[in-house]
C-alpha positions as CSV (number, residue, x, y, z in Angstrom):
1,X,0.0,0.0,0.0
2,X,3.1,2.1,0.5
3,X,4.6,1.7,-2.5
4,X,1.1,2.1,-4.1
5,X,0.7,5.5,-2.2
6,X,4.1,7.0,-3.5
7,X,3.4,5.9,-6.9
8,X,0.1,8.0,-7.0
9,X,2.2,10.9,-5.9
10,X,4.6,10.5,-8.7
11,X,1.4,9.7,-11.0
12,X,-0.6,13.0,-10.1
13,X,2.5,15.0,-9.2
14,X,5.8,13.9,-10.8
15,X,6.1,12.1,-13.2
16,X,2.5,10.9,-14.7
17,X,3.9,8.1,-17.0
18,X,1.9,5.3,-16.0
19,X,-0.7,6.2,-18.3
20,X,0.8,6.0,-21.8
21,X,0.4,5.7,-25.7
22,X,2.6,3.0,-26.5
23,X,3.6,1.3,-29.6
24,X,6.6,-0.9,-30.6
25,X,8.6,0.0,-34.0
26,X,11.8,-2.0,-35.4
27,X,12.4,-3.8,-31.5
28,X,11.9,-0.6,-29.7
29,X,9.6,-0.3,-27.1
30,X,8.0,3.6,-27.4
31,X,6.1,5.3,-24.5
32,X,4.5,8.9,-25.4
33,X,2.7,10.1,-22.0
34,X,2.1,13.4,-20.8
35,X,-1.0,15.3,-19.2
36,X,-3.1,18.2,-19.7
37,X,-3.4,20.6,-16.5
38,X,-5.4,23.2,-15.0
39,X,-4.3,25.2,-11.8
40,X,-6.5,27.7,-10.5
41,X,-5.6,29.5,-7.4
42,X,-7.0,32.2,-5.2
43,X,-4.9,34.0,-2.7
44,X,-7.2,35.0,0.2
45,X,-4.3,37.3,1.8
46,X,-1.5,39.0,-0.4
47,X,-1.1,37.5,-3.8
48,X,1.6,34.5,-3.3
49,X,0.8,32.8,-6.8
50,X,3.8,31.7,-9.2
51,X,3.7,29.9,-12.4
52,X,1.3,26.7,-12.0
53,X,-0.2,29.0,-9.5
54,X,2.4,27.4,-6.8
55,X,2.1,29.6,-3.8
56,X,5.5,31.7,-3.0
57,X,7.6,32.8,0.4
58,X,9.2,35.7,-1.7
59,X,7.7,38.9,-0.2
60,X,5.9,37.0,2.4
61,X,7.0,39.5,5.2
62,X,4.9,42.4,6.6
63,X,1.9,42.0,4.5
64,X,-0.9,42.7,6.3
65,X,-1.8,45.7,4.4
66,X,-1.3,44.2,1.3
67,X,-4.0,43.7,-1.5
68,X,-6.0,40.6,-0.9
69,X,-8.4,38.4,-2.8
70,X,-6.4,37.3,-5.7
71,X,-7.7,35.2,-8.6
72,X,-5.9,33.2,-11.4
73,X,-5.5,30.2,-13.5
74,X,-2.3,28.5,-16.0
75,X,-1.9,25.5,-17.3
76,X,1.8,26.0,-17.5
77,X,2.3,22.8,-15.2
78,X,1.0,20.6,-18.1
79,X,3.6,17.9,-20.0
80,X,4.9,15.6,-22.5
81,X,7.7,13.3,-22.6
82,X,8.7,10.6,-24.7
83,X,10.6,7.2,-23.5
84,X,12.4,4.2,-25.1
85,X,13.9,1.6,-25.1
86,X,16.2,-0.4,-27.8
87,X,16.5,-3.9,-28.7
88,X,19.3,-4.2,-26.0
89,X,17.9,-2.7,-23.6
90,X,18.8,0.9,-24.0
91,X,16.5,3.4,-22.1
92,X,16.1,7.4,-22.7
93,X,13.9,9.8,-21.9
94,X,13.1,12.8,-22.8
95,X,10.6,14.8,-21.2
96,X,9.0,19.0,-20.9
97,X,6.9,20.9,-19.3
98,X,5.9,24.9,-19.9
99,X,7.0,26.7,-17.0
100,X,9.7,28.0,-18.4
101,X,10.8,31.6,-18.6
102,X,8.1,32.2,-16.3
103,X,5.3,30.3,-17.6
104,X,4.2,29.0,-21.4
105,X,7.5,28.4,-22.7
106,X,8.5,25.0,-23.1
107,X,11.4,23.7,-20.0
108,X,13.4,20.7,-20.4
109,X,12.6,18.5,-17.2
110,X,14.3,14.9,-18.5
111,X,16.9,14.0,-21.1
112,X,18.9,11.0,-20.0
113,X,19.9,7.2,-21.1
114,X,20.1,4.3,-19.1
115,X,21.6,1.2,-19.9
116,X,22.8,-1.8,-16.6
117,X,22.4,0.9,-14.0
118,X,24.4,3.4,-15.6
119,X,22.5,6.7,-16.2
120,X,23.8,10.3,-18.0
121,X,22.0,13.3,-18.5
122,X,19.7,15.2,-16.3
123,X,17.1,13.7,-14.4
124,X,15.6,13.8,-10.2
125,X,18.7,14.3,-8.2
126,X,20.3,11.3,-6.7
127,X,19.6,13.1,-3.3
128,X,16.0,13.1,-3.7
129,X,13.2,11.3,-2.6
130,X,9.6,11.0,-2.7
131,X,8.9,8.4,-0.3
132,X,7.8,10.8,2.6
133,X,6.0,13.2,0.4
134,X,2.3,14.2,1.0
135,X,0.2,14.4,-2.0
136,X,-0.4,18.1,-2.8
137,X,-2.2,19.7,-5.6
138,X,0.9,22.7,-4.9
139,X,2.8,21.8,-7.9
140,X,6.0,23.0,-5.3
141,X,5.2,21.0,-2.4
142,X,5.9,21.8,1.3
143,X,9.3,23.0,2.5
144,X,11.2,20.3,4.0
145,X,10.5,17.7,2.0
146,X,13.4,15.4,1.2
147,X,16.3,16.5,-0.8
148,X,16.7,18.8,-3.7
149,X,13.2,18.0,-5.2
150,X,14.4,19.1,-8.5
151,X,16.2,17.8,-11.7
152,X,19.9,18.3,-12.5
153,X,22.5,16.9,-14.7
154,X,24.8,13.7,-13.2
155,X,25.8,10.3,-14.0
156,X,24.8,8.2,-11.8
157,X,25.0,4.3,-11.1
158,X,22.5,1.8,-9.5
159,X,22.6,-1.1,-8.2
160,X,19.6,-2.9,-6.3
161,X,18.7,-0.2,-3.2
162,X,22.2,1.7,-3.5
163,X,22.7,5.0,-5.9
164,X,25.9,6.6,-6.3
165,X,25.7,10.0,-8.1
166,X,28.0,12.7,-9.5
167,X,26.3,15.8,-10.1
168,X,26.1,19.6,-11.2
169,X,26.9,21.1,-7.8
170,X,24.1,23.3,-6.7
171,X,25.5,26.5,-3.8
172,X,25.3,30.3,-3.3
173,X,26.9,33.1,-1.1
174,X,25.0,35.5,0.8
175,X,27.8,37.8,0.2
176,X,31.3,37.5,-1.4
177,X,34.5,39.6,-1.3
178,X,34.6,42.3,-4.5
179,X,35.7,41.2,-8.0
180,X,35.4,37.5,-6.4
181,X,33.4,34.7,-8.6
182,X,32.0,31.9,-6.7
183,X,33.7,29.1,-7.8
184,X,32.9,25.0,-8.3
185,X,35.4,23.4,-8.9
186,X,34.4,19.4,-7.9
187,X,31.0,18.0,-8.7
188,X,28.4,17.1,-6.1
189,X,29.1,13.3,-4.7
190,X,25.6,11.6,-3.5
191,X,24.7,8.6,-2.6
192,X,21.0,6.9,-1.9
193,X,19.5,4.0,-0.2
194,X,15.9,3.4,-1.0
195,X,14.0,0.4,-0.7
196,X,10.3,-1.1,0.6
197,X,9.5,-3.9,2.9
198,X,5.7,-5.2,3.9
199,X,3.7,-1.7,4.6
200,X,6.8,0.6,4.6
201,X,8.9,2.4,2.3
202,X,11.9,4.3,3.2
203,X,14.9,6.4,1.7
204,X,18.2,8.1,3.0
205,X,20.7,9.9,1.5
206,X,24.4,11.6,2.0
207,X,25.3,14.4,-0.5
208,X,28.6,16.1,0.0
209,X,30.1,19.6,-2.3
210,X,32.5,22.2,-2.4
211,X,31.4,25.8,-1.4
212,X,34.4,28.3,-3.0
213,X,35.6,31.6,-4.1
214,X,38.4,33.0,-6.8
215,X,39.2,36.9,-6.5
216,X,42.2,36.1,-9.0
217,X,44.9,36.6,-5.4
218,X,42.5,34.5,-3.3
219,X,41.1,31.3,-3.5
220,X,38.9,29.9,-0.5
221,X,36.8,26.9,-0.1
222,X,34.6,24.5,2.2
223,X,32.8,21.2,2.3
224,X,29.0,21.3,2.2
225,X,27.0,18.3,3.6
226,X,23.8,17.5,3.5
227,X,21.2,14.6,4.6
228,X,17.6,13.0,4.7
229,X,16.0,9.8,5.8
230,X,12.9,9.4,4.6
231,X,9.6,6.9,5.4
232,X,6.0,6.1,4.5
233,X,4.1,3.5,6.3
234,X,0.9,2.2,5.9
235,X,-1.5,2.1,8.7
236,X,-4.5,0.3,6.8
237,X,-5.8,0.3,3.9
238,X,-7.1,3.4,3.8
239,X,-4.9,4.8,5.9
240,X,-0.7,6.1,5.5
241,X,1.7,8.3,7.2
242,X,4.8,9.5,5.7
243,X,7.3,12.4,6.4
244,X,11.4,13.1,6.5
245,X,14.1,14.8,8.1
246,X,16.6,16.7,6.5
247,X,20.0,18.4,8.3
248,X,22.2,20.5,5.5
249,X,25.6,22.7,6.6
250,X,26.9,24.6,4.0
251,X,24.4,22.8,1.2
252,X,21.5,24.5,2.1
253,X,20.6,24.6,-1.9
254,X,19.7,20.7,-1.1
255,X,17.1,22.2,2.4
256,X,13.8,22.5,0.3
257,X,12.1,26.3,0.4
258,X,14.3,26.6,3.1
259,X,15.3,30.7,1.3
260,X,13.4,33.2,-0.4
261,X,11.6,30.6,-2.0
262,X,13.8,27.9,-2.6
263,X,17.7,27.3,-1.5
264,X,18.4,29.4,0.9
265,X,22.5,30.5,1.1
266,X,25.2,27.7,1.7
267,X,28.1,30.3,2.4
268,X,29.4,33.3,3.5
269,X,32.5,34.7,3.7
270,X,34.0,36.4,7.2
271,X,34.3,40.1,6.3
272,X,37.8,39.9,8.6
273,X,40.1,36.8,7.8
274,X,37.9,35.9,4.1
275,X,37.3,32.5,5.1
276,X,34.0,30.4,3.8
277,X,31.7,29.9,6.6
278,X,28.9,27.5,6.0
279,X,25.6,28.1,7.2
280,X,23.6,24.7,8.5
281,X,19.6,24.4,8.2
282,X,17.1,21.6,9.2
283,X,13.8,21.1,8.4
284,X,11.0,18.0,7.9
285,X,7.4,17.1,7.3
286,X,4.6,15.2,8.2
287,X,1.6,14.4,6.7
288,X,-1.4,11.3,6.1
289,X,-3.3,10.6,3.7
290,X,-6.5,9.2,4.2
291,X,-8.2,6.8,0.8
292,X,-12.3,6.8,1.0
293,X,-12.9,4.7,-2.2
294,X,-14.7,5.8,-5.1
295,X,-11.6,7.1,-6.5
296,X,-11.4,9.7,-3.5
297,X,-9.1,10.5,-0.8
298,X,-7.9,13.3,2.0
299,X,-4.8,14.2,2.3
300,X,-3.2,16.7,5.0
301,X,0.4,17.6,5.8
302,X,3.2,20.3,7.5
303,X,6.7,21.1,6.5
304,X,8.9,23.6,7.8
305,X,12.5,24.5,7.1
306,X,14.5,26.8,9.6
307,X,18.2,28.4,8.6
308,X,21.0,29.2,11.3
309,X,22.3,33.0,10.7
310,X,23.8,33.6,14.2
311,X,27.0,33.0,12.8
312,X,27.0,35.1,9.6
313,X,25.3,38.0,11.8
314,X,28.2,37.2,14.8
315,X,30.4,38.1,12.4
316,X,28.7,41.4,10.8
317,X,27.1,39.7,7.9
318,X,23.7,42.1,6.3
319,X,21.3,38.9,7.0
320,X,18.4,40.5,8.4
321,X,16.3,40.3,5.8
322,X,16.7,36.4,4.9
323,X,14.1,34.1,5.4
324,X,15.1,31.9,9.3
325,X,11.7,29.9,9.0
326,X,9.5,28.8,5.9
327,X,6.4,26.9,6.9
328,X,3.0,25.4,5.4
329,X,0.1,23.5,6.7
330,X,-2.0,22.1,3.9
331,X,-5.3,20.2,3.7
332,X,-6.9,18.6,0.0
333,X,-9.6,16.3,-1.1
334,X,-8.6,14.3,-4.6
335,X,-11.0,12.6,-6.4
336,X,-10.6,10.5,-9.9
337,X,-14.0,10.2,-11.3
338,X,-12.8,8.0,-13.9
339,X,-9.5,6.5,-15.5
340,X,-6.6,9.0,-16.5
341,X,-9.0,12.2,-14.8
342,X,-8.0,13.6,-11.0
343,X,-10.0,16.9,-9.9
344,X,-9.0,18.2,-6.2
345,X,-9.1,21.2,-4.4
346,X,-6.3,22.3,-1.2
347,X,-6.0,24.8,1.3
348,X,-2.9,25.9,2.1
349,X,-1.4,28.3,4.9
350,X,1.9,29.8,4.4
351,X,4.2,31.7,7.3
352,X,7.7,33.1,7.0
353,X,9.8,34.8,9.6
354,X,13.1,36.7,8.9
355,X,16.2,36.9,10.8
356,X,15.0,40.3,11.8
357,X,11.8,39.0,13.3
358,X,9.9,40.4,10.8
359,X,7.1,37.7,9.7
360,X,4.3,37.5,7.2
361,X,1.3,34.7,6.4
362,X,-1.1,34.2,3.8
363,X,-4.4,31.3,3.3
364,X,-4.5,30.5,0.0
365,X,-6.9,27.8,-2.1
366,X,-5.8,25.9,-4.9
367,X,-8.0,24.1,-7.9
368,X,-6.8,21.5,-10.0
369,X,-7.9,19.2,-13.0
370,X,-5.7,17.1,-14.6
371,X,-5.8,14.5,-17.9
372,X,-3.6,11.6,-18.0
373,X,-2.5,10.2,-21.3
């Protein structure tokens, strides 16, 4: 029931590619699969909408005499892909949606091959899971789910449970010395467990990068690390509970909406000796969903994410205005009334408090129909 659970998440959420037009030409196997989606949201506080109608942290601080009541509708968050695989067992995918450049242009999401556990090209992040994940109409989830929730380009190798990943390092500064450039100069180094046994699935993960600097006279660096473990049980039938952990110092890129409304900062550098500092976060959710039959279920969940400046503002740092807390309780009802169709509705409360204390919230209700092919 578990493993059933997380595949509807990837289904209505992720990846959608159980549903698919297939047809076999010359020995290979061809999947064309997509879906068709409409997100309507209306922001009962300020207007926190993005593309897909995703609610936002950014500008989520002193906003109780902002504007409210705020209406509108995309179907940016709609897809197609294509997948096959050879004669010898050859796999590659290639897959879009259109939220790029802000919505209706077409965005690469997948373009990789596969062939005896050796992947290449870009794809989910090795140190990413979706085991502990709440179902949520939200296209962007809660903050605090597992790992970097997004797609990047690796190569990666797997073998039964165990993934080992190098990948596109993923960092940022909240300040750097003049003329410097940030700097990578080693890829990210991940590695996953994930695997399923009776009623419960569960995932963990170590990713480790190098946070650095070149003025041209200076070169500085640090080691980034970053974690998650990750569960979903089933309680019933109807019934499962899922949520993760995640700890990240000096990767907080990887802490999920843990900034100003993704990633917050991995670095800084001390105004007096130049060094790298990292900056460590932690954050988790929880959430159950609840399946009525009939094609219908309830599903409710919290995340929250929460960033450590003391250091950075110790040493006379300008971080009062970054986000220290991201949070979000949401609450939706799901119902398929028939094959390849899901219709569901969510309320969703967002809060964020800065290092300065400031804070803001916002209620928000999200629509959503989607068509599987």
């Amino acid at each position: 029931m578990a493993i059933r659970s997380t595949a509807a998440v990837a289904i209505l959420g992720v990846a959608a590619q159980a549903q698919a037009v297939s047809f076999e030409t010359g020995g290979y196997q061809t999947d064309i699969y997509g879906y068709a989606r409409l997100n309507a949201s209306y922001d009962i506080d300020s207007n926190q909408a993005l593309s897909t109608r995703s609610g936002s942290y950014s500008g989520l601080v002193n906003n109780d005499d902002a504007a409210d009541g705020h209406f509108g509708a995309d179907a940016f968050q709609s897809r197609i892909g294509v997948k096959t695989v050879s004669p010898e067992g050859v796999k590659i995918n290639v897959e879009g949606d259109f939220r790029g450049g802000g919505g209706g242009s077409l965005r690469l999401r997948h373009a990789y091959g596969e062939y005896n556990g050796v992947l290449m090209g870009q794809t989910w992040s090795n140190f990413t899971s979706f085991v502990g994940n709440t179902s949520t109409l939200d296209f962007d989830s809660l903050p605090g789910v597992a790992g970097y929730q997004s797609r990047t380009t690796q190569a990666r190798y797997t073998t039964g449970p165990l993934s080992l990943s190098l990948e596109d390092p993923q960092s940022s500064f909240v300040t750097a010395p003049a003329n410097a450039a940030q700097k990578d100069s080693l890829p990210a180094l991940t590695a996953r467990l994930q695997d399923s046994a009776g009623g419960l699935s569960y995932s963990a993960a170590l990713l480790a990068h190098q946070v650095g600097y070149d003025t041209g006279s200076e070169d500085e660096s640090a080691m980034g690390f970053a974690t998650f473990v990750a569960a979903k049980i089933a309680l019933s039938d109807m019934i499962t509970v899922q949520g993760s952990l995640s700890y990240t110092d000096g990767a907080n890129s990887y802490l999920y909406r843990s900034g100003e409304n993704f990633g917050a900062a991995s670095a800084y550098v001390d105004p007096a000796s130049g060094d790298v500092e990292t900056i460590s976060g932690y954050g988790g959710t929880v959430g159950a969903g609840f399946n009525l039959g009939g094609g219908r279920s309830i599903n409710v969940g919290y995340g929250i994410v929460e960033v450590d400046w003391d250091d950075a503002e110790d040493d006379g740092v300008a971080v009062a205005g970054q986000s220290e807390s991201n949070s979000a309780v949401m609450a939706n009802y799901q119902w398929t009334p028939v094959k390849n169709v899901m219709m569901g509705v969510e309320y969703a409360f967002l809060k964020r408090e800065n290092v300065s204390g400031d804070d803001g919230d916002a209620s928000r209700i999200l629509f959503a129909a989607q068509y599987n092919f």
